[in-house]
Each structure stands twice: as C-alpha cells, then as structure tokens.
GUPABA-855397 format. One record per residue: residue in three letters; y, z, x of N, C-alpha, C, O in turn. Coordinates in steps of 0.05 Angstrom, whole numbers, plus 5000, padded with zeros to 4 digits. Each point is the difference from the previous one (the first is absolute). Layout:
BEGIN
alaYZXYZXYZXYZX;...
// end
This chain:
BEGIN
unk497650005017502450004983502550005018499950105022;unk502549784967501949915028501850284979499749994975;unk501550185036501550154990502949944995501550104983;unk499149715035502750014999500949804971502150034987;unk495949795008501049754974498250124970500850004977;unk496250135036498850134970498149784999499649904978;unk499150015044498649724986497450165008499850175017;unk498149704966497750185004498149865008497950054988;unk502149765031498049835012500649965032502349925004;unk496350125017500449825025501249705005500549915022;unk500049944954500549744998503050054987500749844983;unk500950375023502150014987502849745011501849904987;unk497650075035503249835009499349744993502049884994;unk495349955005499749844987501449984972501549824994;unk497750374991500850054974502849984985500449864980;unk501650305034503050055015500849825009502450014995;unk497049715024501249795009498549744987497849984991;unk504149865010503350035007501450174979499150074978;unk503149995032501450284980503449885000501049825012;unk500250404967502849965008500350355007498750184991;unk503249845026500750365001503349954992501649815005;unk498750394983503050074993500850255009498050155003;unk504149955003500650285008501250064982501749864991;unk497750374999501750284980500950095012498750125017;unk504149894985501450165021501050324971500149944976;unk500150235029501150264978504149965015501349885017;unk499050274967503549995002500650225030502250025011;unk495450124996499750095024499649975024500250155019;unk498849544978499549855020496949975002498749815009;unk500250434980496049985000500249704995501749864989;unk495350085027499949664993496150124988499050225003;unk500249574988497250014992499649654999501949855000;unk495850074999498349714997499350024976499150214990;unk501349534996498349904981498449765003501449825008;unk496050114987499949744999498449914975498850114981;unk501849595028499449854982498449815000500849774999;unk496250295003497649785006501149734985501349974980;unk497349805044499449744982498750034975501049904979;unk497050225020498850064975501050285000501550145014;unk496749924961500350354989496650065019498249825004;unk501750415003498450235014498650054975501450034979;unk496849975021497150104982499250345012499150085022;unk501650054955500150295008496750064999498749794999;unk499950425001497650045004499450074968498049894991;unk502950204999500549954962499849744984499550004976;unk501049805040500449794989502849914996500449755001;unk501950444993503449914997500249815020498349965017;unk503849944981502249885027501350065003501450064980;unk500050015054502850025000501449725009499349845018;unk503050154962501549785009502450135036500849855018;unk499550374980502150085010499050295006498850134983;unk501650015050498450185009502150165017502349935005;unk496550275001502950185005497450195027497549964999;unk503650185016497950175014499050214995501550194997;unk495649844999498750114986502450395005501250075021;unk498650054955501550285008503350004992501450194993;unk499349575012503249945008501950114984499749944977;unk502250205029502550024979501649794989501849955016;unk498449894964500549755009503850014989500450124979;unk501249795031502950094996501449864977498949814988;unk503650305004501549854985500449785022499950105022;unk500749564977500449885018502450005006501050184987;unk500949705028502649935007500549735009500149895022;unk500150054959500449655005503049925014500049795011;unk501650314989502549964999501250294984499750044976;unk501850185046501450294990502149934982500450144980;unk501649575026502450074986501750184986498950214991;unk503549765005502650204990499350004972499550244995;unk500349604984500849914974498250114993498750165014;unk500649784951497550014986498249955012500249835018;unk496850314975497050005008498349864989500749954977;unk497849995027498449764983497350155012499950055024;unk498350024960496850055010498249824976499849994976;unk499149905048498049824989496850025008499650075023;unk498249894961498050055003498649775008500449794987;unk497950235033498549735012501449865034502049915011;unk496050154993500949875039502549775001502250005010;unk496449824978500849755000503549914982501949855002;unk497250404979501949934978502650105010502149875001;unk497550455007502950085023500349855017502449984999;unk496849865022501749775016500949824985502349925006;unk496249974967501849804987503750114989502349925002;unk496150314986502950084986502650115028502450004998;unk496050085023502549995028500749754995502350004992;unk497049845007500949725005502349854982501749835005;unk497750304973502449854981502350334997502450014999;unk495950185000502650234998502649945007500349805014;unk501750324980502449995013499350165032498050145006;unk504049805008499650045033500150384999498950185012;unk502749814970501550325003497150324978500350234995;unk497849605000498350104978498450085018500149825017;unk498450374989497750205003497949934984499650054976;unk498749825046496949854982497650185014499750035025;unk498650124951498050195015497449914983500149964976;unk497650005040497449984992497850204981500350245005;unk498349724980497550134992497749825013500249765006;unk497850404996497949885018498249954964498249844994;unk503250344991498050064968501350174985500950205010;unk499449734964501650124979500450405011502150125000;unk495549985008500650275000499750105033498450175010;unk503549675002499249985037503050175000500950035023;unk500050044964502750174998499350255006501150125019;unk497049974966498450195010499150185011498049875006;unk501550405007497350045025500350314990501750174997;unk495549805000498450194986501150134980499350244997;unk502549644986499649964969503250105003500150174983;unk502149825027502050125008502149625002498749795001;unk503850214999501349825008500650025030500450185016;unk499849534987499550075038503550145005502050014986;unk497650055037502750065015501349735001502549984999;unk496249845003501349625012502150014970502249895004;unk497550184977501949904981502550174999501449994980;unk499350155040503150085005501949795008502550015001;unk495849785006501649735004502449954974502349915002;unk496250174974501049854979502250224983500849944978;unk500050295036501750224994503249874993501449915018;unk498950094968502250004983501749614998502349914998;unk495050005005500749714993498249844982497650044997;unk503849784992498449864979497549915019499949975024;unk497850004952497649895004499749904973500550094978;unk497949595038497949804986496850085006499650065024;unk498949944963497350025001497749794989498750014979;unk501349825038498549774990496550095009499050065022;unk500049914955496950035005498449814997500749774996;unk496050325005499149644993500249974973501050164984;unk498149595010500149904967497750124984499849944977;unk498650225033498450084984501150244989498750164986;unk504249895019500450324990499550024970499650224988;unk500449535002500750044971497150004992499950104978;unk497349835031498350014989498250225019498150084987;unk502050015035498750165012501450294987502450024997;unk495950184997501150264987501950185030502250115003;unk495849845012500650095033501950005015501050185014;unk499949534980502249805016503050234989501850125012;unk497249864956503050014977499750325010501950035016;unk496550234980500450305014500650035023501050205010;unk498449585003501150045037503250004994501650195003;unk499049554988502649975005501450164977502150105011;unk497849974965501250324984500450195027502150035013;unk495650074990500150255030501349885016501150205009;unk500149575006502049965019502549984994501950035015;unk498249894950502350004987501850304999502450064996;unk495250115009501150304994500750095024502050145005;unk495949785013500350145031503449865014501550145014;unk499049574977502049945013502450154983501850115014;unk498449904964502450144984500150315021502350095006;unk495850035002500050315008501949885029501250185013;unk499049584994500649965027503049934997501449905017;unk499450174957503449915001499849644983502049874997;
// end
C-alpha cells in the first residue's frame, strides 16, 4: 500500500500516470497536491477517484488569487481557476476541493478569516439543487461566513 496517495496495490503509479497535479495553496501559504489521473483510480471498493488528495491530508481553503475586493469561493479545482480568470483583478478567488472542504473536523476552518468583513459570492457545483448534501453544506457556510462579518 503506497501511503502517501491511499492506493492499495503495488501497481499504483501506473495507475496515477499520466496525472495532472495542482497545488492548494491555504491563505497561509500551506501548499498540499492534488491530482488528477488520466483516468479515475479504481478504489479497492470498486468507487473511483476522479481527483486525489494525500492520503491523511488537511486539505485547505485554496487561494487562487488573495485580492482587496469581494471574495468569490468556488467549489471544484478546475472551476476556481476558471472564475480567477474572468473575476475582476481586484476580487479574492478561493477554492473548495468539495462542498464541505470548509470544514475540519466538523468546525469552520480558520482559512475563512479571509472573508471577514467583505462581500462574498459562493458558487458551488450544479448539483446543489438536487444533491440534499451539496444544498446543507452550503446553508452551513452560509452561516459560518455571516459569523465572519
């Protein structure tokens, strides 16, 4: 078993490559790896992961861009670099790795002092409206960010 990725075979980097890695950087500077197999990883359950983080990991609010202005947190790797991209220059764009990656150990992280006494957007995935999960994650961040100013 390779401890550091969670893969449960000797044939794991086969498995894993080719990959994409992204870095999570936290508003603290912590960085962490994600990646992103060509394919999805076949867990020993049978699931897939599309997207893998290190086995243990704390995984951070991201920081795509700190900016002055309004905050924008968005959920999905891919989707916070898009929305850096069209944001205004002056907007604060922060990552979810997953609707409830705000998180750690059932508490709101410290990372969302970022968003103290400035507007925030909260874009999540599109399933919020039909996943029950998606729609209670983001209520609970709706409340946790109001406590934050």
């Amino acid at each position: 078993m390779n401890a550091l990725w969670g893969a449960t075979d000797s044939d794991y980097a086969n498995k894993l490559a080719p990959a994409l890695a992204f870095p999570w950087t936290s508003p603290t500077g912590r960085t962490v790896w994600q990646l992103r197999p060509a394919t999805a990883y076949k867990k020993a359950d049978g699931s897939g992961a599309k997207y893998m983080f290190q086995k243990d990991v704390r995984i951070p609010l991201h920081t795509e861009r700190a900016g002055t202005g309004p905050v924008v947190i968005v959920e999905g790797t891919k989707q916070v670099r898009a929305v850096a991209h069209y944001a205004p220059t002056d907007y604060g764009v922060y990552g979810l790795a997953g609707c409830q990656n705000w998180l750690e150990d059932g508490l709101p992280t410290t990372d969302l002092a970022v968003v103290e006494n400035r507007p925030v957007i909260v874009i999540m995935d599109a399933d919020r409206t039909t996943n029950p999960q998606v729609w209670a994650a983001a209520k609970s961040l709706q409340t946790a960010l109001n406590a934050e100013g």
